[in-house]
Structures are given as structure tokens and as C-alpha cells.
FINUKOL-793581 format. One record per residue (C-alpha): residue number from 1; x, y, z. Coordinates in steps of 0.02 Angstrom, whole numbers. Example, Ala and Ser with C-alpha at 12.3 -4.5 7.8 and 13.67 -1.06 7.14 Angstrom:
<nodes>
    i      c1      c2      c3
    1     615    -225     390
    2     684     -53     357
</nodes>
This chain:
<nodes>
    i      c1      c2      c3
    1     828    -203    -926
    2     728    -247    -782
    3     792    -272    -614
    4     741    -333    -433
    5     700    -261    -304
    6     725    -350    -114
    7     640    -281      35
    8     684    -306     216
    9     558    -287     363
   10     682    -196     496
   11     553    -144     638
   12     380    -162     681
   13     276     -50     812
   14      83      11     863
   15      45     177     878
   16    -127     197     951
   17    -230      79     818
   18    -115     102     692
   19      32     -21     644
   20     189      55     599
   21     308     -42     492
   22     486      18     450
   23     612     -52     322
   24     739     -68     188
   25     753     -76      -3
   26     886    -138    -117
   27     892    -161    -285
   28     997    -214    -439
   29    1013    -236    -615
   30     931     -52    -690
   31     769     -19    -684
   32     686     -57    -536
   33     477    -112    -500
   34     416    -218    -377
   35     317    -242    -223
   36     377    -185     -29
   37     274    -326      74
   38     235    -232     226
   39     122    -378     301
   40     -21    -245     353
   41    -189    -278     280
   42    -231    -105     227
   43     -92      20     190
   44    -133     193     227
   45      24     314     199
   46     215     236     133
   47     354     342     113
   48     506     282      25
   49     673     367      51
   50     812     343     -50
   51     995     336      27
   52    1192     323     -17
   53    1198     481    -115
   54    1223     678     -59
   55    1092     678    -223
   56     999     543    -291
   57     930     591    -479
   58     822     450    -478
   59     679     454    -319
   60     587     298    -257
   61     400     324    -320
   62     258     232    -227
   63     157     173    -383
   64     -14     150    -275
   65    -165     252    -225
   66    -189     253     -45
   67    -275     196      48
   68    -208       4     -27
   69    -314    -131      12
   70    -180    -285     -37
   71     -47    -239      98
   72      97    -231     -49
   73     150     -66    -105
   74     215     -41    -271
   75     374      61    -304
   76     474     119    -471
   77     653     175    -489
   78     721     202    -657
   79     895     151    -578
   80     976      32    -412
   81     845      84    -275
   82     942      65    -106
   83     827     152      17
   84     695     153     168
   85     537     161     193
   86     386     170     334
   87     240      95     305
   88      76     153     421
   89     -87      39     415
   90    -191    -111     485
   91    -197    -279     508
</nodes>
């Protein structure tokens, strides 16, 4: 089963010429692929952190190679994915 993943922009800030966008995901209904739209041009680092557990079996992985040109980072979860994640990059 394939579910959906929702992503929620939470904070946006500059750090010398670098923009640095921070934010939430959610998921539901078993597996879980799909996109985190950070709004940045080029995406140079993400790091997805997953939360609500003491131990979470079943990490966030970013499913790109970076740098990533489209601005949309893909991310796979074999499970819910309720998480964060920090996006650095350019406009």
C-alpha cells in the first residue's frame, strides 16, 4: 500500500548566501514516497529526522543526489513518516 506524505514549511532564514528552510513531515497509510517542496531552486544538503518514538525502526531516507537542481527532495519510509527536516540551498 502506498501512502502520502504532507509537508509543512515551518521557518525560513539566510545564512550568509545560503537559504535555510526548516519543516515538518507527516504521513499516512504505509509506505511512504513523495516530494518535501522546500521552494529553493537548488538544494544542497536535507536532513530528515524522524520523531514520536524513543526508536523509530523505520528512518526517513532522502532519495536524491545532492546537489538537486529541481528544489523537491525525495524521501522514502517503509512506514507513517512523522518527522523534520532542514533544507540548505538557493533561490
Amino acid at each position: 500500500m502506498t501512502g502520502t506524505l504532507t509537508t509543512t514549511i515551518t521557518k525560513r532564514t539566510v545564512m550568509g548566501d545560503v537559504i535555510v528552510v526548516f519543516g515538518t513531515i507527516s504521513g499516512s497509510g504505509g509506505n511512504v514516497t513523495g516530494d518535501i517542496t522546500t521552494g529553493l531552486r537548488r538544494v544542497l544538503h536535507c536532513g530528515v529526522q524522524p520523531t514520536g518514538a524513543a526508536v523509530d525502526a523505520n528512518q526517513i531516507n532522502v532519495n536524491e543526489t545532492m546537489p538537486c537542481d529541481t528544489g523537491n527532495v525525495t524521501v522514502v519510509r517503509d512506514a507513517d513518516a512523522p518527522g523534520t527536516f532542514v533544507a540548505y540551498g538557493t533561490e
